[in-house]
VMD Tcl script that draws the C-alpha trace (Angstrom):
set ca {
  {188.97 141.27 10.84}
  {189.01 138.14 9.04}
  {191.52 138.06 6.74}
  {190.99 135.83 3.42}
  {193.78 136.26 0.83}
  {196.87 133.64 0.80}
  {199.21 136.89 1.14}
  {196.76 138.13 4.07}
  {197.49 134.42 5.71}
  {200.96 134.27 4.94}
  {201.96 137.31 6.40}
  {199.87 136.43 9.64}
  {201.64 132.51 9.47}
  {205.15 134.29 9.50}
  {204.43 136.76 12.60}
  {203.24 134.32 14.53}
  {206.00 131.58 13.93}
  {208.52 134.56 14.51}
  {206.45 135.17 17.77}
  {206.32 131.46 18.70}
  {210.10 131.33 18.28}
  {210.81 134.73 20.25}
  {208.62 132.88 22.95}
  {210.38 129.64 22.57}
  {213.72 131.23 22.22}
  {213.27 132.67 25.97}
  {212.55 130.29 27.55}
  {214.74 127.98 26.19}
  {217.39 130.58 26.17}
  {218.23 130.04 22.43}
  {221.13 132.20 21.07}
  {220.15 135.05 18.73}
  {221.52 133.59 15.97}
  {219.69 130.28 16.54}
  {216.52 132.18 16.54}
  {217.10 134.63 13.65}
  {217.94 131.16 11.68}
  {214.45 129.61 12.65}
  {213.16 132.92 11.64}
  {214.11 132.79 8.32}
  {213.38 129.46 7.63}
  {209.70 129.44 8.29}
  {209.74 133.44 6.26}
  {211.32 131.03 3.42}
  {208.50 128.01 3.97}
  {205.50 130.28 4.01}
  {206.39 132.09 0.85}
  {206.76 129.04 -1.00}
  {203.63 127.68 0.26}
  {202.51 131.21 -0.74}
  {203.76 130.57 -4.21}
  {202.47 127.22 -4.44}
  {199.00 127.85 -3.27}
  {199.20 131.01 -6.03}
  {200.43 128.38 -8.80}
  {197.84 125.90 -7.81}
  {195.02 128.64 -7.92}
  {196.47 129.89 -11.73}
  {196.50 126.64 -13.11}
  {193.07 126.00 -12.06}
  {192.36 128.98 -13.43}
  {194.02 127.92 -16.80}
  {192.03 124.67 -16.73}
  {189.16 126.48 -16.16}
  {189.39 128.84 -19.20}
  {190.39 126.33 -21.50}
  {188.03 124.17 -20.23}
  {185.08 126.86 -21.60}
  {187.33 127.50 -24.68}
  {186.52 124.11 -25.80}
  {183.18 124.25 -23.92}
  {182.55 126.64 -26.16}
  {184.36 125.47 -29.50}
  {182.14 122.22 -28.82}
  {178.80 124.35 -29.06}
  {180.24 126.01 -32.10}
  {180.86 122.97 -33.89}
  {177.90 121.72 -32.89}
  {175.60 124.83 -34.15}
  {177.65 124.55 -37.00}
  {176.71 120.58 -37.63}
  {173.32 121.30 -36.86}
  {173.38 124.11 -39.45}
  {174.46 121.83 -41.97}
  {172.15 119.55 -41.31}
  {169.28 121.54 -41.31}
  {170.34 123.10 -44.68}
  {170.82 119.86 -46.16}
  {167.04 119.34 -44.75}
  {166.24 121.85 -46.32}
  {167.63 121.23 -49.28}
  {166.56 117.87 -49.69}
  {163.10 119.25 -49.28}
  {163.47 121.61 -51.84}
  {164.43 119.47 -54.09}
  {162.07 116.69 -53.50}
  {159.44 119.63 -53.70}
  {161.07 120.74 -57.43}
  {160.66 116.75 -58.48}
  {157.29 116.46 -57.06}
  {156.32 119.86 -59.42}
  {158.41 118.39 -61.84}
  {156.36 115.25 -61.33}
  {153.04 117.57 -61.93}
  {154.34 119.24 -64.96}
  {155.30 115.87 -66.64}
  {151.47 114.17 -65.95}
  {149.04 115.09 -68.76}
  {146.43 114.51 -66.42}
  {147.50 117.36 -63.86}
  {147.36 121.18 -64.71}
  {148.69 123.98 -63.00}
  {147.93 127.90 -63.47}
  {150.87 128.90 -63.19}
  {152.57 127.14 -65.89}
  {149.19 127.79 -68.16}
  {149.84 131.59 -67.37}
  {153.61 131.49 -67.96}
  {153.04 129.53 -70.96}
  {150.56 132.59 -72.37}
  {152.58 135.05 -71.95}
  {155.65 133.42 -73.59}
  {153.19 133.38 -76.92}
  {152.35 137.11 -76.38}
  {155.80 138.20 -76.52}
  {156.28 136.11 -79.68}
  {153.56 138.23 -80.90}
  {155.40 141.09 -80.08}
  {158.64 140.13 -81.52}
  {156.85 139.42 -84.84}
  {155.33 142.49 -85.01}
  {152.10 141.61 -86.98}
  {150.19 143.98 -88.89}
  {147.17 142.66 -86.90}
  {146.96 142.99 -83.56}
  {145.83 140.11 -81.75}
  {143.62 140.10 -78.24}
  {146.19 139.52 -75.92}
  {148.07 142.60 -76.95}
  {145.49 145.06 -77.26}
  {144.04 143.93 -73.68}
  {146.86 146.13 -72.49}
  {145.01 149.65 -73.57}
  {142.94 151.16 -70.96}
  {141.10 153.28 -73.10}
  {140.35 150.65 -75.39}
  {139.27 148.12 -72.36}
  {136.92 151.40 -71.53}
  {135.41 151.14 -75.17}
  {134.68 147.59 -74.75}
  {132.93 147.58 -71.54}
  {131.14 150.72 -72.33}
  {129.91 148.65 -76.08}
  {128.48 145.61 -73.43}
  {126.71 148.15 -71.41}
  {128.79 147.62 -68.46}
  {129.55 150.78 -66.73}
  {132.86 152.84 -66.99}
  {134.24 155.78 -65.42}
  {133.65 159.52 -67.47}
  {136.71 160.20 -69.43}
  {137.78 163.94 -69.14}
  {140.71 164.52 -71.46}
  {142.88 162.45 -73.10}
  {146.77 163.18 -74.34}
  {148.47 162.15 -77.09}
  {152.05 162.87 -74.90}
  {152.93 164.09 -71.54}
  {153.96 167.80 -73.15}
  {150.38 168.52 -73.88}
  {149.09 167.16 -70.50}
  {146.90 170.41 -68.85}
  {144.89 169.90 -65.64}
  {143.58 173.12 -65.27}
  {140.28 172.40 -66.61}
  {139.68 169.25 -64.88}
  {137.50 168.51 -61.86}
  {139.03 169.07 -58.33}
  {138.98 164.62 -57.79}
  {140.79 162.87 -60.75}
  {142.45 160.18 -61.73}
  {145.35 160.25 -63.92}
  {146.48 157.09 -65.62}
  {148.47 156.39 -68.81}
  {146.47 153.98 -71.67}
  {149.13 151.35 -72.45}
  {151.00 149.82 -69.13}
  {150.42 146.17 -67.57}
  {151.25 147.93 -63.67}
  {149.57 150.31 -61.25}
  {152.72 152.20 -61.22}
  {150.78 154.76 -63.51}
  {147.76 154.87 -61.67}
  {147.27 158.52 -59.88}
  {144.23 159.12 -58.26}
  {144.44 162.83 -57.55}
  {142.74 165.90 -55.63}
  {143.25 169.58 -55.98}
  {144.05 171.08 -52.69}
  {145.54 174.70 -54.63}
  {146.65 176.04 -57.68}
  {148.75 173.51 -59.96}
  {148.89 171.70 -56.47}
  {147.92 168.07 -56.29}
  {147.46 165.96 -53.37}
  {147.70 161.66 -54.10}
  {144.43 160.62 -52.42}
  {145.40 158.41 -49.22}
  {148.77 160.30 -48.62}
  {150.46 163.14 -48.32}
  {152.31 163.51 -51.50}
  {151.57 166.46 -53.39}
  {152.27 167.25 -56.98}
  {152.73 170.06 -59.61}
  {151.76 169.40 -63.31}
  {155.28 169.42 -63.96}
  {156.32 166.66 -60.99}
  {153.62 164.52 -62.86}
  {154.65 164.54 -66.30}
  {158.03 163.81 -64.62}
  {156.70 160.94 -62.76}
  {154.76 159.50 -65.86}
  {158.09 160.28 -68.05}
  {160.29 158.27 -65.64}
  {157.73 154.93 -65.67}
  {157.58 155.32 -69.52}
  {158.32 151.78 -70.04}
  {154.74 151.23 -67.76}
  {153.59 154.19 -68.77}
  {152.84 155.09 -72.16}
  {151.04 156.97 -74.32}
  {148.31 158.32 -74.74}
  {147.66 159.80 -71.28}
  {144.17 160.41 -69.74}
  {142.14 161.79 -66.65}
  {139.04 159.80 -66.11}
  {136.71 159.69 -62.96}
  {137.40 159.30 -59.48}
  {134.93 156.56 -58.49}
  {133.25 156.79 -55.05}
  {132.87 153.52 -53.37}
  {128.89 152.90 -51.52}
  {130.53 153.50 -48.45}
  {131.44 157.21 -49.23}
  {135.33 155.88 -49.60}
  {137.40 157.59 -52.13}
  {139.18 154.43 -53.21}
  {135.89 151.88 -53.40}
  {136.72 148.30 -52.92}
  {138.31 146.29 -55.69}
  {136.76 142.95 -57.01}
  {139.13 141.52 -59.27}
  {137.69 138.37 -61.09}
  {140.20 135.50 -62.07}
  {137.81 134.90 -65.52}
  {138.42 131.52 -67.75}
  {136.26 132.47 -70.39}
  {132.78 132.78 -68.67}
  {133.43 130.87 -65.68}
  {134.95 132.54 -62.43}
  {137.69 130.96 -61.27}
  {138.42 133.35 -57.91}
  {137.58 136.58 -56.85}
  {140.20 139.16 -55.03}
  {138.02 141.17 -52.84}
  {140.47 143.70 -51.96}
  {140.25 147.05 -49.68}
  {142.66 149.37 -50.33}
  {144.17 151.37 -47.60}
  {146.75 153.93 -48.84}
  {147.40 154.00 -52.67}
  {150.61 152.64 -53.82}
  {151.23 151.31 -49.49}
  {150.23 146.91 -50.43}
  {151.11 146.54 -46.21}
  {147.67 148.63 -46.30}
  {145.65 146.66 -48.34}
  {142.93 143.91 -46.65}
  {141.95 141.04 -49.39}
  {140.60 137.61 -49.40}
  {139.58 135.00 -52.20}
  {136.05 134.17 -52.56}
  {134.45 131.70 -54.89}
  {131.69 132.70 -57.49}
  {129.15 132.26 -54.68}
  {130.83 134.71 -51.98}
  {132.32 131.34 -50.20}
  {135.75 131.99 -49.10}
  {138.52 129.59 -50.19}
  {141.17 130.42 -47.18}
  {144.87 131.21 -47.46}
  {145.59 130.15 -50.95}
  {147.97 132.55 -52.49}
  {151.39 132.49 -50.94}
  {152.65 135.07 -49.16}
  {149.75 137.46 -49.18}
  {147.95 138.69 -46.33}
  {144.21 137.24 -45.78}
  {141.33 139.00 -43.89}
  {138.00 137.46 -43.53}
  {136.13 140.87 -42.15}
  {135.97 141.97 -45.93}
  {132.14 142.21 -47.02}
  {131.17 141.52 -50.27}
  {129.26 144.07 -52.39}
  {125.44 143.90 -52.04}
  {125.28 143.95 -55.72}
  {127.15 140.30 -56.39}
  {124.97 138.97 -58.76}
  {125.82 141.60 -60.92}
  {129.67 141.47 -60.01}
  {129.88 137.92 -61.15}
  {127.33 138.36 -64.47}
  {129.33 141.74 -65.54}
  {132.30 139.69 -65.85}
  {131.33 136.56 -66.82}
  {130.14 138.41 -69.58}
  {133.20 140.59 -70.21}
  {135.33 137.72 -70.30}
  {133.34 135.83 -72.91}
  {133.52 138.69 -75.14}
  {137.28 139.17 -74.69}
  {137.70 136.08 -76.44}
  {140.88 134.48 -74.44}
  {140.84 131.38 -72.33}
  {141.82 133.64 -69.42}
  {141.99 137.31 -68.02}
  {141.29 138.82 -65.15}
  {137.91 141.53 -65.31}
  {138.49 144.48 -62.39}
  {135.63 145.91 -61.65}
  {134.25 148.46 -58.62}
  {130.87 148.65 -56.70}
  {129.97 152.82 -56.74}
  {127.81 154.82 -55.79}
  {127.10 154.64 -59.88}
  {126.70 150.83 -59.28}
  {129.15 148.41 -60.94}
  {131.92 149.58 -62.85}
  {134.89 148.60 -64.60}
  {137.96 149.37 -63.18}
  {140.41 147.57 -65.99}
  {140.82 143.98 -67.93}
  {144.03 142.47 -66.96}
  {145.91 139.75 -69.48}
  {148.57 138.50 -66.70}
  {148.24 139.25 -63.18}
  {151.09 140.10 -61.42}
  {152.85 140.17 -64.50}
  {151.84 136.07 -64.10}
  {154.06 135.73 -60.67}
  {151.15 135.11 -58.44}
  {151.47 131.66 -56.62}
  {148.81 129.71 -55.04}
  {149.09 126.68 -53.32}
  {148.75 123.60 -54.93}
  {145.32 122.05 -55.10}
  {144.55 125.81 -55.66}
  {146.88 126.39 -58.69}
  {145.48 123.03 -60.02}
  {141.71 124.63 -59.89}
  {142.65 127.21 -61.66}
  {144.70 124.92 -64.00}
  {141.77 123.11 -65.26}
  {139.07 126.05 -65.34}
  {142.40 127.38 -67.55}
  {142.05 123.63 -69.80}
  {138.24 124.44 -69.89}
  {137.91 127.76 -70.59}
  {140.69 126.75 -74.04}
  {138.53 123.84 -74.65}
  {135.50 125.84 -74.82}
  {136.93 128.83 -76.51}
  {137.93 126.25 -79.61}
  {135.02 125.06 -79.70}
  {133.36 128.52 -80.53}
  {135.97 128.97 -83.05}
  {134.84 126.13 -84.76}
  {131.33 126.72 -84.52}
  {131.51 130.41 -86.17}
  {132.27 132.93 -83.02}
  {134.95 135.22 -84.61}
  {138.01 135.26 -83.56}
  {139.27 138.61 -80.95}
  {137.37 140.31 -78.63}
  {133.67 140.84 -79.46}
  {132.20 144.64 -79.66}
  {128.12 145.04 -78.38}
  {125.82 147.39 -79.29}
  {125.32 149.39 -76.49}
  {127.64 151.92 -77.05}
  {129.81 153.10 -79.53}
  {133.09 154.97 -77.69}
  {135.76 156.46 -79.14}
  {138.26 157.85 -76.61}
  {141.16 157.93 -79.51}
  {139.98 161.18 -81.46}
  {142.93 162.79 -81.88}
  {145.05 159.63 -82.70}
  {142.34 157.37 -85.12}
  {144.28 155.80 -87.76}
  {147.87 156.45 -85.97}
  {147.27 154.32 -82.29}
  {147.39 150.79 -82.57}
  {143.75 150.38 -80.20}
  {142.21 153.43 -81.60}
  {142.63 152.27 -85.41}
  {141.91 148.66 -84.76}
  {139.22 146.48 -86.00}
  {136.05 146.23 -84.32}
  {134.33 142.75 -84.71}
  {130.54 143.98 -83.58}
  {128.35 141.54 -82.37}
  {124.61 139.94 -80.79}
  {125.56 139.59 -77.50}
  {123.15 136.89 -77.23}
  {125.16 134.76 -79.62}
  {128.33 134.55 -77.85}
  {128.64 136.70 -74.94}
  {125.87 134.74 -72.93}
  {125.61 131.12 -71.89}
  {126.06 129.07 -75.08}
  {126.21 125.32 -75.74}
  {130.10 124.75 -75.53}
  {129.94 124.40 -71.84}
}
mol new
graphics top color blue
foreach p $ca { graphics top sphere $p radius 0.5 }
foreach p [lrange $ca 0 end-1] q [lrange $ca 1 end] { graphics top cylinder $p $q radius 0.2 }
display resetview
């Protein structure tokens, strides 16, 4: 057996010394004493060889461990240095990226969407805190029912309206159709968007998931999104998409009064689930643009509607007649062809961001679309949105003369005068 410890060695160095000396001792004839002296001393010089050789192997040991204590204080501070540094990288890029925008905002000759958009919405809620006695455009773009009205006036198609409610307490869905959807008229979110099925009695199933409701949970729902959801309340149609989906695909046009800036193609997955939805921006001609909006998801297997043409003239026209430099025209391709889905006054509540030679296109179709828009002003177009004569809705009956978008003004027009292509382009 090979022994390998310094004890193990020790004790092997001291028997044989003592049995060296025992030999050494006979022969020589040493006395006892003599021997049991030599004895002792090499017991006494092997144990402090012992010791030293275990001191020598703890200090090492020592040097070792605070050798990778400051090994490893080293790496710290230098993680923490580079840290630093790359914050203050990234810091300095941040702010040279602030100056640069800063840069943008401060040249007359550059534009930007995003400031046009924040800069709209800052007048709207001046509006709002004046409180006129006339409603302008802006603020009545934010009534579903009345956005049906308008559409339905231009001959663009809308969905059937079932029943409408003048508050949640009245709400019935008995007599409805077994596919609904169950929205509230003023709101700027999707929050109060329900499209519904019946799957028993007072039992309704979200379409997409597995939620199910009772009349009661709704109202409930609807009553706890008041500030996004509020009165009146209605069911209208549940629009089938060509494909036999129950949630058709959504073509949301970017609209600068008559010209397109970008359309959102967008396939919904699961109502209410985004990490579902599949979108892409396309120009006016079906030509994609790329990744353009930050932090959204693109997909490029998206097909555009067969009936385009259409898509792009329904809200071209839409948006003339809305009479605003901007808004954004929703519309669905159905099995009932095109149809409007809402009109939209600020996106995203105007948080979208695009990147910048794309927030700079949209910029100056925004400068255009004013320019124009002033220039039809001058030349006699009244002001506000612009009512046709195809059809003469009124989805307000119990509430005329008490809602703000039921009792307002209607400024009926010729389409062909200032809905179409006119000479202010």
């Amino acid at each position: 057996m090979i022994m390998r410890t310094w004890r193990q060695r020790a004790i092997l160095a001291v028997m044989v010394t003592s049995g060296l000396l025992g030999v050494t001792a006979s022969i020589f004839d040493w006395p006892r004493t003599t021997l049991a002296v030599l004895v002792v001393l090499a017991t006494v010089i092997a144990v402090i060889g012992f010791e030293s050789r275990i001191r020598q192997r703890q200090l090492r040991s020592r040097a070792g461990r605070l050798q990778a204590s400051v090994r490893r204080v080293e790496i710290a501070q230098d993680r923490r240095l580079e840290e630093a540094v790359r914050e203050r990288v990234l810091a300095e890029q941040e702010r040279d990226a602030a100056r640069a925008e800063l840069s943008r905002w401060d040249d007359v000759n550059r534009v930007s969407y995003r400031q046009s958009i924040r800069q709209y919405l800052r007048v709207v809620r001046a509006e709002n805190d004046m409180q006129p006695a006339v409603r302008t455009s802006a603020r009545l773009l934010r009534f579903k029912l009345r956005n049906l009205e308008f559409a339905a006036s231009h001959g663009i198609g809308v969905p059937d309206v079932y029943r409408v409610w003048p508050d949640l307490t009245s709400m019935e869905l008995n007599d409805l159709p077994d596919r609904f959807v169950l929205k509230a008229d003023g709101g700027d979110s999707a929050t109060a968007v329900l499209p519904l099925q019946r799957i028993g009695a007072d039992s309704y199933q979200l379409v997409g998931q597995e939620r199910v409701f009772t009349t009661a949970e709704l109202r409930l729902r609807l009553a706890q999104r008041s500030a996004r959801a509020q009165p009146p309340f209605f069911a209208e149609e549940l629009l089938v998409g060509t494909d036999g989906r129950a949630i058709p695909n959504d073509l949301k046009c970017y609209m600068f009064y008559g010209h397109v800036g970008h359309v959102l193609v967008r396939r919904v997955g699961r109502h209410g689930v985004p990490s579902t939805n599949r979108l892409k921006f396309v120009d006016e001609h079906g030509q994609e643009f790329g990744r353009v909006a930050e932090g959204r998801r693109h997909s490029r297997i998206l097909e555009l509607p067969h009936a385009w043409s259409d898509t792009i003239e329904a809200a071209r026209h839409l948006s003339r007649a809305v009479g605003l430099p901007f808004c954004r025209v929703d519309l669905y391709e159905t099995t009932r062809g095109i149809v409007l889905g809402e009109i939209t006054r600020a996106p995203s509540g105007g948080n979208e961001r695009f990147v910048e030679h794309h927030d700079e296109m949209l910029g100056r179709r925004w400068v255009g679309a004013q320019a124009r828009l002033e220039i039809d002003l001058a030349s006699g177009r009244p002001a506000g949105a612009l009512f046709g004569p195809h059809a003469d809705l009124h989805l307000y009956p119990e509430l005329e003369g008490a809602h703000p978008a039921g009792s307002a003004t209607r400024a009926m027009v010729d389409c062909a005068t200032w809905c179409g292509e006119h000479t202010s382009q």
